[in-house]
Structure formats: C-alpha cells, structure tokens
C-alpha positions as CSV (number, residue, x, y, z in Angstrom):
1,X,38.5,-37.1,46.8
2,X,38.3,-40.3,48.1
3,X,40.7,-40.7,51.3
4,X,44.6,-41.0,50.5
5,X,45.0,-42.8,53.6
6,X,47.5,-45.6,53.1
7,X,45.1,-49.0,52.7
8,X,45.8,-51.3,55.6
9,X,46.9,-54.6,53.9
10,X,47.7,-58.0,54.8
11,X,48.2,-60.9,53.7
12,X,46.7,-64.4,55.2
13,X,49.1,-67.6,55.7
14,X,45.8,-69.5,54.3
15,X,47.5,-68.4,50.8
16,X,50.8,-69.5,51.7
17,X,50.1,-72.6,52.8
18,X,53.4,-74.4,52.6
19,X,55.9,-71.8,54.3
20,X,56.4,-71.7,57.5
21,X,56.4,-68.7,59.8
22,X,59.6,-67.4,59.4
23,X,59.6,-67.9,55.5
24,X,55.8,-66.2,55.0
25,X,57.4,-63.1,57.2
26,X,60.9,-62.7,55.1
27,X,59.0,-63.3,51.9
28,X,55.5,-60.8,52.8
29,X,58.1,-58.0,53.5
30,X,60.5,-58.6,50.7
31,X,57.0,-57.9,48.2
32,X,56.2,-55.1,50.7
33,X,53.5,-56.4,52.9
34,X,53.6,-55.2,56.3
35,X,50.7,-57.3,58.2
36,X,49.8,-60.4,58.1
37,X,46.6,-62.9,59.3
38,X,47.3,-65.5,60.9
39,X,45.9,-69.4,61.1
40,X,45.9,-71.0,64.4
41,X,46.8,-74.5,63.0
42,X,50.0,-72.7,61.6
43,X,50.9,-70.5,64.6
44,X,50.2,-73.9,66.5
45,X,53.5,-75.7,64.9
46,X,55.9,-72.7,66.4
47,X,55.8,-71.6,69.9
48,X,54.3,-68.8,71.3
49,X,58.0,-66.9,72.6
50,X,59.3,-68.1,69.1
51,X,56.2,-66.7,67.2
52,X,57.1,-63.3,69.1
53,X,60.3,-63.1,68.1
54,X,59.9,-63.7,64.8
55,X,56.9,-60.8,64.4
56,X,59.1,-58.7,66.3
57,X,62.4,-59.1,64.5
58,X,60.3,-58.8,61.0
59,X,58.4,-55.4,62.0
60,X,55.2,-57.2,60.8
61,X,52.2,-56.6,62.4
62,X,49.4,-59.2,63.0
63,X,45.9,-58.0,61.3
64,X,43.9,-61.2,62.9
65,X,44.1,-63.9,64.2
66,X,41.6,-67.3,62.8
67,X,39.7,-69.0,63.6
68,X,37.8,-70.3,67.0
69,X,33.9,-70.9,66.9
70,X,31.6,-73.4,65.9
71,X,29.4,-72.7,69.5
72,X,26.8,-75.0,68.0
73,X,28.5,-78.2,68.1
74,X,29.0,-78.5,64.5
75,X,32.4,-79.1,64.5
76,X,32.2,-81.9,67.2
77,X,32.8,-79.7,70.5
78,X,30.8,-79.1,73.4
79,X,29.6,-75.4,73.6
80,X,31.7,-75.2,76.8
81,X,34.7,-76.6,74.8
82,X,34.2,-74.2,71.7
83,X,34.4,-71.5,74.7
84,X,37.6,-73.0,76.0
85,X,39.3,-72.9,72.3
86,X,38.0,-69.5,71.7
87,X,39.4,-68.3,75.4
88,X,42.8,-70.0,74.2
89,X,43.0,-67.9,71.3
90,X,41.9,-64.4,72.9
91,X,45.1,-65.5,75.0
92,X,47.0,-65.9,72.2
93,X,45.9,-63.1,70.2
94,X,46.8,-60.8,73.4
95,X,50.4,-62.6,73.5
96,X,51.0,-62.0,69.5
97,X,49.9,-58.6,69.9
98,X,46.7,-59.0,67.5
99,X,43.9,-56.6,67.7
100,X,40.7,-58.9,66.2
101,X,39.9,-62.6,66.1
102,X,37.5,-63.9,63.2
103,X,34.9,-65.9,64.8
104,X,33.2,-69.0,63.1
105,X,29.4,-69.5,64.5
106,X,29.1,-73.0,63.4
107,X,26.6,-74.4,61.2
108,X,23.3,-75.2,62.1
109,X,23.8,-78.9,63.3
110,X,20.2,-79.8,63.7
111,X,19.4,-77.0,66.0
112,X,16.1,-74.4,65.4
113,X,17.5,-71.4,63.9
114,X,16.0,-69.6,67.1
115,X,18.6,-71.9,69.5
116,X,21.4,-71.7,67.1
117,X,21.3,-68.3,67.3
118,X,21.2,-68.0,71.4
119,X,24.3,-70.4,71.7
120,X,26.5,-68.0,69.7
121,X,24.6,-64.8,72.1
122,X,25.7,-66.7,74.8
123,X,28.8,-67.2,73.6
124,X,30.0,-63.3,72.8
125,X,28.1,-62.7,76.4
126,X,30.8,-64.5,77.8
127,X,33.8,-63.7,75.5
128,X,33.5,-60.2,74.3
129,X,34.3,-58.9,77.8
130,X,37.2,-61.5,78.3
131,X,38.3,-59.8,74.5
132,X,38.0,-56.4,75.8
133,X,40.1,-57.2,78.7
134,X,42.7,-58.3,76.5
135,X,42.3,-55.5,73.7
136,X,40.8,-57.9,71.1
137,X,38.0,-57.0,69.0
138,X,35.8,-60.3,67.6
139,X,34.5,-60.4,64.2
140,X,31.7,-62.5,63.2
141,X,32.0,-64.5,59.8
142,X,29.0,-65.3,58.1
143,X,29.7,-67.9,55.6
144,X,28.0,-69.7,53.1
145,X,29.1,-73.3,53.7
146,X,28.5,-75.7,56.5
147,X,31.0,-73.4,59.0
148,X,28.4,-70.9,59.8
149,X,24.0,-71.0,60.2
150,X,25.0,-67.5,59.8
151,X,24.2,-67.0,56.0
152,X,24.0,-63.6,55.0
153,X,25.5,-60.4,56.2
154,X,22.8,-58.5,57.5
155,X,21.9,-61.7,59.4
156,X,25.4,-61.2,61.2
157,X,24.6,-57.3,61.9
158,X,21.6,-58.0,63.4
159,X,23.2,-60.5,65.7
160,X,26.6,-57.9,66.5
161,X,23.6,-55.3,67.2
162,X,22.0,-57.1,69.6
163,X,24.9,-58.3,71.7
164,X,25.5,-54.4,72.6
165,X,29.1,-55.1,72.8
166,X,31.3,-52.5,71.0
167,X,34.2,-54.7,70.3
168,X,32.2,-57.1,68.3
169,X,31.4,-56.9,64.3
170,X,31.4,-58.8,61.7
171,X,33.7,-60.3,58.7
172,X,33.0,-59.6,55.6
173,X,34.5,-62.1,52.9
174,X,33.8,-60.6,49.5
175,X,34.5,-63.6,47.4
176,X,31.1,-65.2,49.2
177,X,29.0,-61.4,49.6
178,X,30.4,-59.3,46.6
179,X,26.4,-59.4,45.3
180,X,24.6,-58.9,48.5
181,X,27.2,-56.3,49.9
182,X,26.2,-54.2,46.4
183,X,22.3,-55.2,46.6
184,X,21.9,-54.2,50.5
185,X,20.5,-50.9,50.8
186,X,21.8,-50.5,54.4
187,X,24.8,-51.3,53.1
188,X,26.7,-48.4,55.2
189,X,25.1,-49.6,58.5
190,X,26.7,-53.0,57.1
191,X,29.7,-51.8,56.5
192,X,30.1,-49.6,59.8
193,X,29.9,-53.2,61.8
194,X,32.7,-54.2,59.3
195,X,36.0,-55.2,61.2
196,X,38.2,-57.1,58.7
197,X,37.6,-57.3,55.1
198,X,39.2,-60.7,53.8
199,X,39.8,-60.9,49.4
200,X,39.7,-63.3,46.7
201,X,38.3,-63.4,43.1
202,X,36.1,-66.0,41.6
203,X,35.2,-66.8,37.6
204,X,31.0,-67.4,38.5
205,X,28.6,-68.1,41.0
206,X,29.6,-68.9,44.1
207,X,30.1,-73.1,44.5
208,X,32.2,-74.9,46.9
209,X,33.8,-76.0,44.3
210,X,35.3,-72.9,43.2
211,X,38.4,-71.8,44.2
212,X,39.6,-68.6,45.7
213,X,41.8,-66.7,42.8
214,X,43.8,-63.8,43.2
215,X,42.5,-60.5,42.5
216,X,42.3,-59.5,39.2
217,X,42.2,-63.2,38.0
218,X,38.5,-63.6,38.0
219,X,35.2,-61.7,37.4
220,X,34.3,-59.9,40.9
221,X,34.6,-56.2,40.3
222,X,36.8,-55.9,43.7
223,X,38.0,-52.7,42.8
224,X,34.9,-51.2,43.0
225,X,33.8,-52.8,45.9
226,X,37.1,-51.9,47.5
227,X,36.4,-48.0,46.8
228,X,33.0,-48.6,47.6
229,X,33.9,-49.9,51.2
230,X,36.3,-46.9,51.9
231,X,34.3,-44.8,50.2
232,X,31.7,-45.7,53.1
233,X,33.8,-45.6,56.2
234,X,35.7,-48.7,56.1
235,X,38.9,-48.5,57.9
236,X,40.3,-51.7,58.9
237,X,42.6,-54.4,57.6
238,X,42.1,-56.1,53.9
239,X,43.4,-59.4,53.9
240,X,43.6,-61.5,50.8
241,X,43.5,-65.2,51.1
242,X,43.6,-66.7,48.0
243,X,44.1,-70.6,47.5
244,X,43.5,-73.5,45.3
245,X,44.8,-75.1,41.9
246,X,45.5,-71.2,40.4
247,X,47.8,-70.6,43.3
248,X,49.4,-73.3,43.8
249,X,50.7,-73.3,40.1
250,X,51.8,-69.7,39.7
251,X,53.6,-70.3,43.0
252,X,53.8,-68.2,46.2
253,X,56.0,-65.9,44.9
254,X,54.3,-64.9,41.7
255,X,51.1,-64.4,44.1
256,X,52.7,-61.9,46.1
257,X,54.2,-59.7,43.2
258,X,50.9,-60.0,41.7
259,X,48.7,-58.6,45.1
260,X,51.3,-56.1,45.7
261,X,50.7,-54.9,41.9
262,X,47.1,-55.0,42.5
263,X,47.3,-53.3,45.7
264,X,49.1,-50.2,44.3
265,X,46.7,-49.6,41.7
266,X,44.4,-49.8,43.8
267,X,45.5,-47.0,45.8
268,X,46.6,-44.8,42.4
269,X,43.3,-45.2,41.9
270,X,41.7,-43.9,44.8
271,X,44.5,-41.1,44.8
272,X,43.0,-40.4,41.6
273,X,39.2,-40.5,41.6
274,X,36.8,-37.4,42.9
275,X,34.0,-38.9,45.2
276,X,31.4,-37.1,43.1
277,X,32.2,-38.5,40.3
278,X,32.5,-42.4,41.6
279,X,29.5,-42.0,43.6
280,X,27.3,-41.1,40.5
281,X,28.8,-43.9,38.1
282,X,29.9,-47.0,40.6
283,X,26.8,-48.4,41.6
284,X,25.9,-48.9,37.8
285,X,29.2,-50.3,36.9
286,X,29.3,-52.5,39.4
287,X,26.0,-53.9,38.7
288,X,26.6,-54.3,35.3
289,X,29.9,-55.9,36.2
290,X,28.4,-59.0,37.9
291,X,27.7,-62.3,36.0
292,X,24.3,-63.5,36.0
C-alpha cells in the first residue's frame, strides 16, 4: 500500500489574502490545518517578536517562507541587492522557525540564457551556505511567467544538480507543471529534488489569465498527481494557494472547509489503494484525464 503517513499540509496566506496574521492562524486551525506558508509582504505588516508569538501561541508550524529572488535584475534590483533581500529573509526564516524558502530566479531581463543562468549559480554559491547555517533549505521555482528564465522543471534540476549543495531543490507548482511533471520520464529524479509542492486547479491550458481554483474545482487530475508524487518519494509540505475571482466569492471560509474535505479524501484514498494496482492503471488515467 501506498504510505499512510499523515500528508504534511499547509496552507499559503496568498489564498487568504485579506486576514491578517492572527485571523489566518485562529481560522487555519479551526478547519484543521496545522502549517502554514507564509508571504513576506504579509509577515512584513506584524513584527518579527509579535509574528513569534502568534505561531507559538497557535501551535502552527511554518512550511515556507516566499519569496526573495529575481538575481537577474528583473524586478529592478541590483544582483547585490536581490542578495541583501534574500539574506534578510534566511534571517527571518531562522527567527520564524521555517525550514525552506521558495526562491524566485527572475526572468530573463535581456540577459543570454548562458549569464542568466550564472547570476542565479552565483547567487545559491553565496546563499545556500548562509541557509545551511541557519537550517533553511532553498527551493527553486521555475515558473512560467515573467518571475523566472527558469521555465521548465527539469531546467531547475539541472541547475539544483549542478550547485552541489544538498539544501537546495526545487518548487514544484502543479497548477503550471501538472503536464510536464506526468510527461517527464525522469520524473523520480525530478521529484527526489522536490522540496515544497504548492496546489491549485485550473479549467484549461495554462494562461496568465487563469486563475488559481481550489482543488477539485477545475480539470487537473491533482489526486493523481498527488499519489503519484508520494508514490515516488515525495515527503515534504503541500501547500495550496488558491486565489482569484472563485475565491474571493465563495469566501475564505468556504475555501478552507472545502481543502480540508479535499485533503481527507485524499488521504482515505491513499489509505485505501494497493501500489500495484495504482502503478498499473495511473499513468493512463491521468493521461487521459488532461485536456488537449
């Protein structure tokens, strides 16, 4: 049987937007979330000692912490500034008692691919062993928008296998890789760099114009993907960040009962299946489960 190891869950502020620190806490463990990922922006509008407190007093634990990067200059920062800001939040990350910060690589910004990718080299040669130092692992997120020249996933291995650092991997969104995650056929040796898994559904091909839904509420077959990854190794944090128009009009609450009920099926159902059997029949129902 697949593992019955208890799933570790959390849920990302990104999807609760409008609550502050304290409400997101008394409201994640009332639906009976236990972890939480948090966005710097949001973290930035309590302080640090009160942030503490407030983790401490809730018993929830912090899954990440996002996000620094954007080494190329894409965002508007010096490489030696987009150092500074990522040194920052290994500090605070260490202070909040947060094992793994998501890294953004920044887009491409008119470099050569060749010199965007040596600016984010140099940049996890010089902050991976700060990381270690504090006990936080960095996860690179490749992304298909203008945050990252960093486009597909293996492209992100590659890059976390030459750095020879073992607190580095990557991030795996699976709203944006659901299709190349399933089509890779390394996808173990993908999924063994794997350090946070983040989760959101979506109706058709991916489109900056699409929002993030909840699980369930689109067409990804997450389930699958979601045995698949355990199935394969994966033992880290799942975080679902869901936002946009769906969210917003179901309200916060009505999100969170609907991930919790999502998240115990989820593990019924790997309770339940035999690894024979959903090795034979996944990879076929998955495929088949994807839009064209």
């Amino acid at each position: 049987m697949l593992s019955s190891t208890a799933l570790r869950i959390a849920v990302s502020q990104i999807a609760t937007l409008r609550w502050n620190l304290g409400e997101e806490l008394c409201h994640y463990t009332e639906h009976g979330f236990d972890a939480i990922s948090l966005w710097r922006p949001k973290v930035s509008d309590v302080s640090l000692s009160d942030a503490r407190h407030l983790l401490g007093s809730s018993g929830v634990r912090v899954s990440s912490l996002q996000w620094p990067g954007g080494f190329t200059g894409s965002e508007g920062h010096t490489f030696r500034e987009s150092l500074e800001d990522a040194c920052e939040a290994i500090d605070v990350a260490e202070q909040l008692q947060c094992p793994l910060i998501v890294l953004h690589p920044g887009g491409r910004a008119g470099h050569t691919l060749s010199h965007a990718r040596r600016l984010i080299r140099l940049a996890i040669e010089e902050l991976a062993p700060i990381a270690e130092s504090a006990g936080v692992v960095l996860a690179i997120k490749p992304a298909k928008d203008e945050a990252s020249f960093l486009t597909t996933l293996e492209e992100g291995v590659d890059l976390v296998a030459a750095s020879g650092f073992t607190n580095v991997g990557i991030a795996i969104d699976l709203w944006t890789f659901s299709e190349e995650l399933l089509s890779l056929e390394n996808r173990r040796s993908v999924i063994e760099q794997a350090k946070v898994v983040s989760v959101a559904d979506r109706v058709s091909n991916i489109s900056h114009g699409h929002e993030r839904l909840p699980p369930g509420a689109g067409e990804l077959p997450l389930l699958g993907l979601l045995h698949l990854l355990v199935e394969s190794g994966y033992r880290g944090d799942i975080e679902f960040d869901p936002i946009g128009d769906t969210v917003a009009a179901m309200g916060y609450e009505q999100l969170l009962a609907s991930v919790r009920l999502y998240v115990d099926q989820l593990q019924i159902d790997m309770s339940l299946a035999e690894t024979n059997s959903f090795c034979g029949e996944s990879q076929t129902a998955l495929a088949e489960a994807f839009f064209r």
